[in-house]
PDB file of the backbone (N, CA, C, O) and the ligand in Angstrom, with CONECT records:
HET     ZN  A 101       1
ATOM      1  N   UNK A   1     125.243 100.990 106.289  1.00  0.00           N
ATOM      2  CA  UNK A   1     125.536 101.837 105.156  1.00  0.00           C
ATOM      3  C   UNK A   1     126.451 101.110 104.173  1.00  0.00           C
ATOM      4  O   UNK A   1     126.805  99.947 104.361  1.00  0.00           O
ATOM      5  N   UNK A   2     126.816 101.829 103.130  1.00  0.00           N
ATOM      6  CA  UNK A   2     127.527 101.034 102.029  1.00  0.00           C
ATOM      7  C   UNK A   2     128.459 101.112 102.634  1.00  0.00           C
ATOM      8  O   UNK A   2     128.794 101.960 103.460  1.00  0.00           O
ATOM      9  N   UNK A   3     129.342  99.556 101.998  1.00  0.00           N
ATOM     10  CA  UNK A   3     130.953  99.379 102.285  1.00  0.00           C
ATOM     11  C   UNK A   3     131.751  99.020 101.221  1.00  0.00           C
ATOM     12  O   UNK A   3     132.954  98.768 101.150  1.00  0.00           O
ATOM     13  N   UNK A   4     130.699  99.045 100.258  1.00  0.00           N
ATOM     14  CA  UNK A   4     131.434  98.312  98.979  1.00  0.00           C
ATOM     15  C   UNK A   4     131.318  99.561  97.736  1.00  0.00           C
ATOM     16  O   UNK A   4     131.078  99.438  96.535  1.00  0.00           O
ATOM     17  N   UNK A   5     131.452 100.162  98.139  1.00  0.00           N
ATOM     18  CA  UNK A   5     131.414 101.803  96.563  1.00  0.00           C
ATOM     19  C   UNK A   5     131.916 102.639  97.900  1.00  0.00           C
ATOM     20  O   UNK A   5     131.183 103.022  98.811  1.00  0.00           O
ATOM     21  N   UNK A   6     133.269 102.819  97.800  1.00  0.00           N
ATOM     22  CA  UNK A   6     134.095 104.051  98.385  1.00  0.00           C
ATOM     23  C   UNK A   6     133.643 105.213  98.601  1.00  0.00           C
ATOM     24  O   UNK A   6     133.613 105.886  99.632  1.00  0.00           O
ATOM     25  N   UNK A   7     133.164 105.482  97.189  1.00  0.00           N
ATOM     26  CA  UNK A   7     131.893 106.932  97.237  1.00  0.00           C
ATOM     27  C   UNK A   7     131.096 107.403  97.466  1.00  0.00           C
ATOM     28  O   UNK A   7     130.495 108.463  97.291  1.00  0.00           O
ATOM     29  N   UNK A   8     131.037 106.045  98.171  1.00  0.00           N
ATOM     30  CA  UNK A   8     129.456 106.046  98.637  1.00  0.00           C
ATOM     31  C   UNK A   8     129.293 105.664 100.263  1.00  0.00           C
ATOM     32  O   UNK A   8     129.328 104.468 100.550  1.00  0.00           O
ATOM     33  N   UNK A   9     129.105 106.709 101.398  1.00  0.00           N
ATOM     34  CA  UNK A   9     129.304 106.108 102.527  1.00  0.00           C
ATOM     35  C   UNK A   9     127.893 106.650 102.868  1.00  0.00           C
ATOM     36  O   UNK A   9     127.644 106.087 103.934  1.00  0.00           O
ATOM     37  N   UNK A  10     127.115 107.222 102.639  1.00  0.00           N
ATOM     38  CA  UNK A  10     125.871 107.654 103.309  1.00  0.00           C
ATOM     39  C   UNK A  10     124.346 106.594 103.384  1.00  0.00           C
ATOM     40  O   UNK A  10     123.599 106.293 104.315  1.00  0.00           O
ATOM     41  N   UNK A  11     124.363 106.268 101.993  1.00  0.00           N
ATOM     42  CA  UNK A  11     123.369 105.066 101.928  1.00  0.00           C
ATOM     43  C   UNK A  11     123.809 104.154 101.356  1.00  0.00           C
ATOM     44  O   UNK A  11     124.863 104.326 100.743  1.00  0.00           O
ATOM     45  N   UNK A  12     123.215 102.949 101.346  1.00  0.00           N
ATOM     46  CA  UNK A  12     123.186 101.508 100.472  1.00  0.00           C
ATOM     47  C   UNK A  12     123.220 101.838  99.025  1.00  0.00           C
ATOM     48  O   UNK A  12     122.522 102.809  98.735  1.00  0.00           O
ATOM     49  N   UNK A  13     123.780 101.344  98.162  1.00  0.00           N
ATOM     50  CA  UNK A  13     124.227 101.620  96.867  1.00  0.00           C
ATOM     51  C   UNK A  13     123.445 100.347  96.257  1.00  0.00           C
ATOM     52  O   UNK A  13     123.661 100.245  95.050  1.00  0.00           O
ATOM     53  N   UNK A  14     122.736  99.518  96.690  1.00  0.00           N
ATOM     54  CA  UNK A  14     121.279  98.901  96.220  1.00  0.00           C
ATOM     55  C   UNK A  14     122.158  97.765  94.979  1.00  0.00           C
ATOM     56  O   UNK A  14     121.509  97.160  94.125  1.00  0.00           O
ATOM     57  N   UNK A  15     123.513  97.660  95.083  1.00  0.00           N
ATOM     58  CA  UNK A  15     124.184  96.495  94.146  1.00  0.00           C
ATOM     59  C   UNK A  15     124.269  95.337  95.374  1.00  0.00           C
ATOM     60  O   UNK A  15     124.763  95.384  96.500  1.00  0.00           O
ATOM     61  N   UNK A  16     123.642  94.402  94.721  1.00  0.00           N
ATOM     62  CA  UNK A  16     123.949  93.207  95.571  1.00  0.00           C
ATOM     63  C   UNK A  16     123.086  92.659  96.574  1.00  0.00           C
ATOM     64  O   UNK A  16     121.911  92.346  96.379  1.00  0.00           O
ATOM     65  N   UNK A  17     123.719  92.551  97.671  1.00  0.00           N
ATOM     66  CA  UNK A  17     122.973  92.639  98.752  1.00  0.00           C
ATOM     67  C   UNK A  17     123.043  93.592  99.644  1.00  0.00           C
ATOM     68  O   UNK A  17     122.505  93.480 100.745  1.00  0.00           O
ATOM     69  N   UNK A  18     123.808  94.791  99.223  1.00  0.00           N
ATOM     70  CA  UNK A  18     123.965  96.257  99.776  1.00  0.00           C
ATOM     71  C   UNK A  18     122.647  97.023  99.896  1.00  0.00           C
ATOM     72  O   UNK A  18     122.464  98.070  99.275  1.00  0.00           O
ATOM     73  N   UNK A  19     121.745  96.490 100.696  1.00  0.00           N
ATOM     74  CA  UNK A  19     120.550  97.046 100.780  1.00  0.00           C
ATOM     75  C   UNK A  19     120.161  96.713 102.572  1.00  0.00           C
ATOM     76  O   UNK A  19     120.523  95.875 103.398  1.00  0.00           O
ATOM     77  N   UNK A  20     119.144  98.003 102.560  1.00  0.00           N
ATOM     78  CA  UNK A  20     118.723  97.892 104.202  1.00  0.00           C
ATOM     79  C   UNK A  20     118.474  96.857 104.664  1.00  0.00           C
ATOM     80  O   UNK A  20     118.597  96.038 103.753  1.00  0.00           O
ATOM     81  N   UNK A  21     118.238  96.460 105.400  1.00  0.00           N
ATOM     82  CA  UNK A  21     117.622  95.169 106.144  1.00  0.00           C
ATOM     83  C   UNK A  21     116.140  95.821 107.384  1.00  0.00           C
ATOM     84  O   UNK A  21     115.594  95.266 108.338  1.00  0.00           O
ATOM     85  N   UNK A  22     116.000  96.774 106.941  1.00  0.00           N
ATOM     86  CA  UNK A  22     114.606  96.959 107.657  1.00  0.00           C
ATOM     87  C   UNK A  22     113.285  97.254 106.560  1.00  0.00           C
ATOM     88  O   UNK A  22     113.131  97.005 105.364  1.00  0.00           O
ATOM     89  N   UNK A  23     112.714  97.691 107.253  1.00  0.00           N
ATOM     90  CA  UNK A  23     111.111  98.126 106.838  1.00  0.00           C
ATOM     91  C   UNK A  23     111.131  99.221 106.268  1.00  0.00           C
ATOM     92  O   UNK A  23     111.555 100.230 106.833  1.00  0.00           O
ATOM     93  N   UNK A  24     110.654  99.215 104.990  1.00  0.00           N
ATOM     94  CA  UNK A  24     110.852 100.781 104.202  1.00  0.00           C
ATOM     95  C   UNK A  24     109.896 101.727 104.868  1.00  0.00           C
ATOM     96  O   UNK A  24     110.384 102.714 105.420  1.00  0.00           O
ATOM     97  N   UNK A  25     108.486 101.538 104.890  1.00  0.00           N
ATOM     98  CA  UNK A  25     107.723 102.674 105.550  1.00  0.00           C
ATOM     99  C   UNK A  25     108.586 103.259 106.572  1.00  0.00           C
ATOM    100  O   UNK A  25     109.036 104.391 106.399  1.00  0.00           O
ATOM    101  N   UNK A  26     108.955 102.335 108.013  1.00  0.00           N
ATOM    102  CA  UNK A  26     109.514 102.731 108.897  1.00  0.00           C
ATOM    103  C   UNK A  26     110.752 103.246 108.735  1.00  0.00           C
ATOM    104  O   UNK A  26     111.090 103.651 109.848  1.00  0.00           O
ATOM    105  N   UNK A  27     111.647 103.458 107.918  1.00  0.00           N
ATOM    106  CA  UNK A  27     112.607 104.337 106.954  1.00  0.00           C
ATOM    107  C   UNK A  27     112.085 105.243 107.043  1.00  0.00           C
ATOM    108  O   UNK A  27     112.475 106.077 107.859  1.00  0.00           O
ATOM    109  N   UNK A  28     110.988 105.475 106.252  1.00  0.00           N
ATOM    110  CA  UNK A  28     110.827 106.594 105.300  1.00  0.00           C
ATOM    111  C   UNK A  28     109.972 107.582 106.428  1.00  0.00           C
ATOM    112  O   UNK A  28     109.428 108.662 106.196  1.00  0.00           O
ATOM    113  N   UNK A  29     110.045 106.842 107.707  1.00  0.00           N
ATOM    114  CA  UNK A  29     109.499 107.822 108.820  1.00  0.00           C
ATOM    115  C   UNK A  29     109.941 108.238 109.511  1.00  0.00           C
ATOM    116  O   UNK A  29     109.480 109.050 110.313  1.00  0.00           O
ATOM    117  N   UNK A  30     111.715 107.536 109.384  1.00  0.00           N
ATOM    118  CA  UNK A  30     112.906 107.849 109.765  1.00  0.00           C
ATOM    119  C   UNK A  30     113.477 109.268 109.351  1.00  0.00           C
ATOM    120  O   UNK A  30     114.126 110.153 109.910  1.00  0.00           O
ATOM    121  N   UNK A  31     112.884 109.042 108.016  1.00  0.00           N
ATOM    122  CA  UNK A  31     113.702 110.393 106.837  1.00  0.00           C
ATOM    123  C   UNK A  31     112.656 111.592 107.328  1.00  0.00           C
ATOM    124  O   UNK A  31     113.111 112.635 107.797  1.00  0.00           O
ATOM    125  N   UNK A  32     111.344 111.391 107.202  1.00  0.00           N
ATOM    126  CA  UNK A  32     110.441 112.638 107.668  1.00  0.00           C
ATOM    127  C   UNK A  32     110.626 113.335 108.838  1.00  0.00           C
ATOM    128  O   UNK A  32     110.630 114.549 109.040  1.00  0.00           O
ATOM    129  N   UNK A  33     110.844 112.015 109.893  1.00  0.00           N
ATOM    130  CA  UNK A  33     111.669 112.891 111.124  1.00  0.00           C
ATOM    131  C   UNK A  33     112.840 113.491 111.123  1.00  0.00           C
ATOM    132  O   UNK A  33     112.757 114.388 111.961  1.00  0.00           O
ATOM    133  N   UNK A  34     113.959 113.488 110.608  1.00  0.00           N
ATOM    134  CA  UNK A  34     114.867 113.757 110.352  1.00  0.00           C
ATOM    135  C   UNK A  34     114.746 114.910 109.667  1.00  0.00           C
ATOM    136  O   UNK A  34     115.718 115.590 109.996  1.00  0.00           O
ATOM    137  N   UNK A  35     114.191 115.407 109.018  1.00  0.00           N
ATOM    138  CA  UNK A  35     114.127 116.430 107.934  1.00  0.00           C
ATOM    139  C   UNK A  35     112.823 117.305 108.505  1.00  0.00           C
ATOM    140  O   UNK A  35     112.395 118.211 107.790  1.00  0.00           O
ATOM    141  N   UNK A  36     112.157 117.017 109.861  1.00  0.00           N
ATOM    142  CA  UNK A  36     110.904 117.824 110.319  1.00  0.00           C
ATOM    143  C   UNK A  36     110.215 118.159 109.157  1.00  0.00           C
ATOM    144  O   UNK A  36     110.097 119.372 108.980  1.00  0.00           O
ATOM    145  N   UNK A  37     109.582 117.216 108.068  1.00  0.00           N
ATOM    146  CA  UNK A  37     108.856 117.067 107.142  1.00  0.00           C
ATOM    147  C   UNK A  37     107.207 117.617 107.493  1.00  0.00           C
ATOM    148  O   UNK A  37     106.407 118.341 106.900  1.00  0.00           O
ATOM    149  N   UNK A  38     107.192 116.666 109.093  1.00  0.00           N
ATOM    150  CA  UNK A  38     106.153 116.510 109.479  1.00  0.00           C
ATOM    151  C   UNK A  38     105.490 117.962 109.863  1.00  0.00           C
ATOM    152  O   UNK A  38     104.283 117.943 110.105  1.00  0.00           O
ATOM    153  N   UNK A  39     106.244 119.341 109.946  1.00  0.00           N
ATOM    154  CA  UNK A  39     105.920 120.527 110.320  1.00  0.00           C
ATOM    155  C   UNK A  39     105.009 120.853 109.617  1.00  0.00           C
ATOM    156  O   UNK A  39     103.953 121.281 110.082  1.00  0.00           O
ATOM    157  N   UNK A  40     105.260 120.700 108.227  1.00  0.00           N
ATOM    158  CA  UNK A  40     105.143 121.218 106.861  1.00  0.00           C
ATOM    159  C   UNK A  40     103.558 121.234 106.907  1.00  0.00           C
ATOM    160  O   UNK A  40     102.976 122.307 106.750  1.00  0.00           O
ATOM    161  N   UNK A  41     102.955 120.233 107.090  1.00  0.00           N
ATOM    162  CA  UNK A  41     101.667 119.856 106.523  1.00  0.00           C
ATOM    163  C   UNK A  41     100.825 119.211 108.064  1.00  0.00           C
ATOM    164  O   UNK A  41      99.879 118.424 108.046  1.00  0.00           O
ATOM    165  N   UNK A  42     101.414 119.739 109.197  1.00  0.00           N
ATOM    166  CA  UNK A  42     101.077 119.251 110.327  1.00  0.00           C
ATOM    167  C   UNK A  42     100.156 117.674 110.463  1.00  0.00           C
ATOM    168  O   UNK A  42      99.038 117.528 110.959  1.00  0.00           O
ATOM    169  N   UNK A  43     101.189 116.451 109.750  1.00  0.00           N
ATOM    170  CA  UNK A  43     100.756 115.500 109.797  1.00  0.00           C
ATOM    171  C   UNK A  43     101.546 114.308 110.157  1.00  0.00           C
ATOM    172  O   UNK A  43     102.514 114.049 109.442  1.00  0.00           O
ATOM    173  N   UNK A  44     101.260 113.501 111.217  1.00  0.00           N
ATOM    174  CA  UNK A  44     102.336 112.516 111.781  1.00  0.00           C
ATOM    175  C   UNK A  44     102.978 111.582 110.969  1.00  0.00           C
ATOM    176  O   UNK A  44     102.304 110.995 110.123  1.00  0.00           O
ATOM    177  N   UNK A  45     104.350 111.311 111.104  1.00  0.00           N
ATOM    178  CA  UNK A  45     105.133 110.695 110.236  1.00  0.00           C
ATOM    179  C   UNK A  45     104.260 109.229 109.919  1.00  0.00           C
ATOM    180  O   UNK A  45     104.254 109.258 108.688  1.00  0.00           O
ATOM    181  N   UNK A  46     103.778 108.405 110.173  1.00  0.00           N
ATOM    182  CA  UNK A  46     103.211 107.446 109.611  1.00  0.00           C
ATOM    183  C   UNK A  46     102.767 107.475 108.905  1.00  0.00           C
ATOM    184  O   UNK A  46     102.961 106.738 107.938  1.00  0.00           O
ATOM    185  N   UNK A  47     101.468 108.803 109.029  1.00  0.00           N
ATOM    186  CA  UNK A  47     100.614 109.061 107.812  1.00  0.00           C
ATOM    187  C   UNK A  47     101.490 108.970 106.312  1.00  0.00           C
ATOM    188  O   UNK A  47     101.520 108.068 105.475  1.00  0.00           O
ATOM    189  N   UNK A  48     102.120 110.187 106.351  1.00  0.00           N
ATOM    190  CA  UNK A  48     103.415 110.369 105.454  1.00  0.00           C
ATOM    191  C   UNK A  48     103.875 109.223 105.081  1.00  0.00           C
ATOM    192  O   UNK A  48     103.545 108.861 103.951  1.00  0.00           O
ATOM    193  N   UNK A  49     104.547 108.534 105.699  1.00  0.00           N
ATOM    194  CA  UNK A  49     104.757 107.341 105.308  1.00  0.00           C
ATOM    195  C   UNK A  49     104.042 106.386 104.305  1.00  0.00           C
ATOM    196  O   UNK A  49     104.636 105.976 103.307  1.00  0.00           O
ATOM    197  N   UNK A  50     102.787 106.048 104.582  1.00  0.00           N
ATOM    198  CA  UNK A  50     101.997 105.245 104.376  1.00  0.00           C
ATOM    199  C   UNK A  50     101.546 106.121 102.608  1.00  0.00           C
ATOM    200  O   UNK A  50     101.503 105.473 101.562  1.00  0.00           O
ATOM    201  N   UNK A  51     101.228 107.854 102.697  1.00  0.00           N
ATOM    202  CA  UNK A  51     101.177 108.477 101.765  1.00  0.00           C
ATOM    203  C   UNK A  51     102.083 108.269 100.442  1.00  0.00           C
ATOM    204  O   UNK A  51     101.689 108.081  99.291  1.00  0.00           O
ATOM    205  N   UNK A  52     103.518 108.362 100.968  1.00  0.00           N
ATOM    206  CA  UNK A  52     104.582 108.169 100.063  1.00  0.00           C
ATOM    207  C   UNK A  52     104.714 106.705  99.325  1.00  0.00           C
ATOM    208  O   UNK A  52     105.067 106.423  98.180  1.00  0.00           O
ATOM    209  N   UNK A  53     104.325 105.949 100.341  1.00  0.00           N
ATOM    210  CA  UNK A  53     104.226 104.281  99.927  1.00  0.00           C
ATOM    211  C   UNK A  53     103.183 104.221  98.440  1.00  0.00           C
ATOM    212  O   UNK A  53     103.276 103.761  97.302  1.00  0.00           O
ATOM    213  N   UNK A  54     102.571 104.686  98.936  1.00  0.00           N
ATOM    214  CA  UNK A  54     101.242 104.728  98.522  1.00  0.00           C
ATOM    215  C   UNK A  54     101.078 104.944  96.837  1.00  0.00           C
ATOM    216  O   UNK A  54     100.333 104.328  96.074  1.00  0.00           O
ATOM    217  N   UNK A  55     102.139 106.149  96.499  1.00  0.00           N
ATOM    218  CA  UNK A  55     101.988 106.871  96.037  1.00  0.00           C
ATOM    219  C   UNK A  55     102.893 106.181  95.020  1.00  0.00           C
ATOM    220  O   UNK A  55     102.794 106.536  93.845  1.00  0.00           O
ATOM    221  N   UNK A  56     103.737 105.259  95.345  1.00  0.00           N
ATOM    222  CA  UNK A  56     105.038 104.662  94.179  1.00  0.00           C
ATOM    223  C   UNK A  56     104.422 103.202  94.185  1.00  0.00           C
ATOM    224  O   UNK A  56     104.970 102.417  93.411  1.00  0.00           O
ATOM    225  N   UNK A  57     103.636 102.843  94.747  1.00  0.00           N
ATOM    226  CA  UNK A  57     102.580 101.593  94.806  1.00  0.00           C
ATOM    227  C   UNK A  57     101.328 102.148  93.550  1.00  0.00           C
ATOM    228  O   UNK A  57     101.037 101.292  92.713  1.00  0.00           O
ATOM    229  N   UNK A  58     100.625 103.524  93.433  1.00  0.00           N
ATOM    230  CA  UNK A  58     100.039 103.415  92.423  1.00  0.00           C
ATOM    231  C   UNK A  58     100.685 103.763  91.109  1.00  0.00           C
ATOM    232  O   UNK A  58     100.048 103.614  90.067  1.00  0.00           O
ATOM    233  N   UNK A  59     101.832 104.185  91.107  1.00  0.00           N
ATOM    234  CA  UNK A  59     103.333 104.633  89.965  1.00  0.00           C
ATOM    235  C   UNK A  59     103.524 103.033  89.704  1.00  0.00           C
ATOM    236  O   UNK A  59     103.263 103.171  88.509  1.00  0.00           O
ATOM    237  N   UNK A  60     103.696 102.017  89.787  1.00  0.00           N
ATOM    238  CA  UNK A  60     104.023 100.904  89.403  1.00  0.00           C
ATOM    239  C   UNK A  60     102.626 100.388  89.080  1.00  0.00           C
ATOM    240  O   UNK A  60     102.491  99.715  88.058  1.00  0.00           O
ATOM    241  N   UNK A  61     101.649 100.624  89.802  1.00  0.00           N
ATOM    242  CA  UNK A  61     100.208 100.162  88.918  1.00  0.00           C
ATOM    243  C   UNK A  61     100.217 100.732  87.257  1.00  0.00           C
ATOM    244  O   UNK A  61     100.581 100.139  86.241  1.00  0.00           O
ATOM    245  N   UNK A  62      99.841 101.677  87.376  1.00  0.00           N
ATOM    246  CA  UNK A  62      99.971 103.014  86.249  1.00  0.00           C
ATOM    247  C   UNK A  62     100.790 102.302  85.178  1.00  0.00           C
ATOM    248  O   UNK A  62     100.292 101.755  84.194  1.00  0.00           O
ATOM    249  N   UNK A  63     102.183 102.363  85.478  1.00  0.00           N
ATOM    250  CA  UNK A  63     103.164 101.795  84.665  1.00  0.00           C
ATOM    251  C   UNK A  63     102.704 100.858  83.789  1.00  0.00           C
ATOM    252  O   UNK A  63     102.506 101.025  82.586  1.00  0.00           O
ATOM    253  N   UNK A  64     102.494  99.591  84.605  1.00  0.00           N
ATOM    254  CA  UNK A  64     102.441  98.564  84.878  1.00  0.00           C
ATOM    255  C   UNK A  64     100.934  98.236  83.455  1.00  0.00           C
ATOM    256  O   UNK A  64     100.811  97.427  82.536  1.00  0.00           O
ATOM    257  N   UNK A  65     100.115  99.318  83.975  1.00  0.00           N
ATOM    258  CA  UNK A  65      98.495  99.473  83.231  1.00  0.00           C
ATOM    259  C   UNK A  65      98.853 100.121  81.787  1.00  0.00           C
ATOM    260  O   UNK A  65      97.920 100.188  80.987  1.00  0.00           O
ATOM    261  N   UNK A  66     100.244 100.649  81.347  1.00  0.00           N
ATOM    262  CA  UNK A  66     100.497 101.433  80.617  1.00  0.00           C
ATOM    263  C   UNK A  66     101.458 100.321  79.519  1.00  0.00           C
ATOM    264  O   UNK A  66     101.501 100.480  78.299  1.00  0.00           O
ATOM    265  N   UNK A  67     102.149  99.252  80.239  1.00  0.00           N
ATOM    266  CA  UNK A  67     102.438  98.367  79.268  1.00  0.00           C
ATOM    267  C   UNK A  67     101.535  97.631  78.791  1.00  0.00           C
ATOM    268  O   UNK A  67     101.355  97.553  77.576  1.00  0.00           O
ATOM    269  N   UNK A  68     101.036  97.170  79.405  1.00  0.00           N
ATOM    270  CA  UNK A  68      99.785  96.491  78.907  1.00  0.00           C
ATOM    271  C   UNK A  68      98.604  97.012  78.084  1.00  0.00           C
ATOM    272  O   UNK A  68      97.700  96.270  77.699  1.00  0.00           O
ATOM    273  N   UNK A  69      98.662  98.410  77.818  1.00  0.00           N
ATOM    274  CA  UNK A  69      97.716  98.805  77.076  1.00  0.00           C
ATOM    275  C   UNK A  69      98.956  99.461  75.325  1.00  0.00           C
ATOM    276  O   UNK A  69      98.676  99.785  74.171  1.00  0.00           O
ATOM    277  N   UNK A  70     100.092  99.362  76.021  1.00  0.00           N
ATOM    278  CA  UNK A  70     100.432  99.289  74.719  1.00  0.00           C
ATOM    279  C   UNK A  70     100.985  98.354  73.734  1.00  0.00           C
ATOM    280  O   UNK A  70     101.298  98.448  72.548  1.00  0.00           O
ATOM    281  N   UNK A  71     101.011  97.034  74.975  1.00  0.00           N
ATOM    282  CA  UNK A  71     101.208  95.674  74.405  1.00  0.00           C
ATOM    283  C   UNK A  71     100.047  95.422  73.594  1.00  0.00           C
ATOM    284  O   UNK A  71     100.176  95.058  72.425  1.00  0.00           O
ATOM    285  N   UNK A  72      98.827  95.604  74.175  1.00  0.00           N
ATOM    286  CA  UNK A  72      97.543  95.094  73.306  1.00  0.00           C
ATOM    287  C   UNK A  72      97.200  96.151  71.925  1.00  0.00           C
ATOM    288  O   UNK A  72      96.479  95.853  70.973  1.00  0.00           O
ATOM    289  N   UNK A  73      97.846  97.291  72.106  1.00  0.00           N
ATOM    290  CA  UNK A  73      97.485  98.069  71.088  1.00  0.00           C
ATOM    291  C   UNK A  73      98.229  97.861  69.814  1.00  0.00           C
ATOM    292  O   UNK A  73      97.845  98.276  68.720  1.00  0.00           O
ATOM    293  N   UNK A  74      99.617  97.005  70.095  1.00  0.00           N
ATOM    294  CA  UNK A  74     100.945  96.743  69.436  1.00  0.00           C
ATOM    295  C   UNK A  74     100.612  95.487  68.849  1.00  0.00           C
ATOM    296  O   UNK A  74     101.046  95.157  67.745  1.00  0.00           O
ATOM    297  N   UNK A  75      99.602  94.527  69.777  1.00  0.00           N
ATOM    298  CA  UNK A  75      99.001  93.479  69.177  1.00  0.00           C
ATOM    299  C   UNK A  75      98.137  94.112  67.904  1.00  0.00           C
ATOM    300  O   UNK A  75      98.454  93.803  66.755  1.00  0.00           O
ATOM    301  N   UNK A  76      97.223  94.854  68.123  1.00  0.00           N
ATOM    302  CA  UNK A  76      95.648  94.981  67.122  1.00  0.00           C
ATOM    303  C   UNK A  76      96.766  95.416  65.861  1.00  0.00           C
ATOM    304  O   UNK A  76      96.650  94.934  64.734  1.00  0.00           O
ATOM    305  N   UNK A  77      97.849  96.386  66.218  1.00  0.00           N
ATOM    306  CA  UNK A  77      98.098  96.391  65.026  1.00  0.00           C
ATOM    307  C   UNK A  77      98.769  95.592  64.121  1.00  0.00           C
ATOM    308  O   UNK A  77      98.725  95.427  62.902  1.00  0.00           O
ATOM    309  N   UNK A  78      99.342  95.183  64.955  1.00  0.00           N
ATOM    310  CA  UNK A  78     100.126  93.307  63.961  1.00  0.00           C
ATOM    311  C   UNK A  78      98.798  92.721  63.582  1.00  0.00           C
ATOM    312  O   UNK A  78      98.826  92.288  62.430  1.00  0.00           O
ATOM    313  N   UNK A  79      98.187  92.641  63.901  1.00  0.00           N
ATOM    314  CA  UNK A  79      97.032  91.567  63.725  1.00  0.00           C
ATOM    315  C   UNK A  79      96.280  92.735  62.896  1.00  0.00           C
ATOM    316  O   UNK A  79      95.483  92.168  62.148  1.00  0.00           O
ATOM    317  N   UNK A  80      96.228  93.764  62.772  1.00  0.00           N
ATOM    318  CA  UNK A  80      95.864  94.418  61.428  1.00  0.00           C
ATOM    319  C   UNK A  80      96.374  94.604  59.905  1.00  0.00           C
ATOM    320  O   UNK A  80      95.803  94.787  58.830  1.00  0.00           O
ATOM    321  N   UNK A  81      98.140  94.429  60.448  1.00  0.00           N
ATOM    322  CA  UNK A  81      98.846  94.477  59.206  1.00  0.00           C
ATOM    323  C   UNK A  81      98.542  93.086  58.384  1.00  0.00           C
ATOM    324  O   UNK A  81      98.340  92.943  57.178  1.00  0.00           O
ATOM    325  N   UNK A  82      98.579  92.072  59.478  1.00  0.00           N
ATOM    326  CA  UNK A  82      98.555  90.604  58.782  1.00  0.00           C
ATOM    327  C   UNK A  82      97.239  90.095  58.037  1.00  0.00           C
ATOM    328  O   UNK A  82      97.083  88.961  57.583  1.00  0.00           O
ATOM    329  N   UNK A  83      96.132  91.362  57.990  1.00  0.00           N
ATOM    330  CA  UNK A  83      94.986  91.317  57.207  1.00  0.00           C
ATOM    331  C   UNK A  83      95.321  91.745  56.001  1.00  0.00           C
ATOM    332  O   UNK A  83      94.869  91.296  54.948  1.00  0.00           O
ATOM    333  N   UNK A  84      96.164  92.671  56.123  1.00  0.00           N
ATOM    334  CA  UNK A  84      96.536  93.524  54.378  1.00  0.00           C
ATOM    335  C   UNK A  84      97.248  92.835  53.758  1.00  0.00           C
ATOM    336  O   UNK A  84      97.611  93.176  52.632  1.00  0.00           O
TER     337      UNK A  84
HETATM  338 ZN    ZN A 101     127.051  99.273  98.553  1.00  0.00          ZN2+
END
């Protein structure tokens, strides 16, 4: 856990090298158990896991597909003004 932000004793405060040293899925199957997530939707924490991964893996695609379509659109129009 953090040792370096006073205020912070529950998780890693993600400055530095203040970060987990394990496997995020296996975390995040840590947290579902912990929180009997898995009741909810009667589905085993891996699944979940792998779901949630999943899910901020296509959020950074998306993103990712979203600069790039407004980089090229930011292009046509420079390259339209520089016709006029
Ligand atoms: Zn920290």
């Amino acid at each position: 856990m953090c040792t370096c932000n006073p205020k912070i004793r529950s998780f890693y405060c993600g400055v530095g090298n203040c970060r987990p040293k394990g496997n995020f899925i296996d975390d995040l199957r840590i947290v579902i158990n912990q929180y009997s997530i898995e009741n909810d939707s009667n589905t085993p924490d891996f699944i979940l896991a792998e779901y949630l991964n999943s899910c901020l893996d296509s959020f950074a695609s998306a993103i990712q597909k979203r600069e790039q379509w407004v980089s090229k659109d930011k292009n046509q129009i420079d390259e339209h003004l520089q016709k006029i």
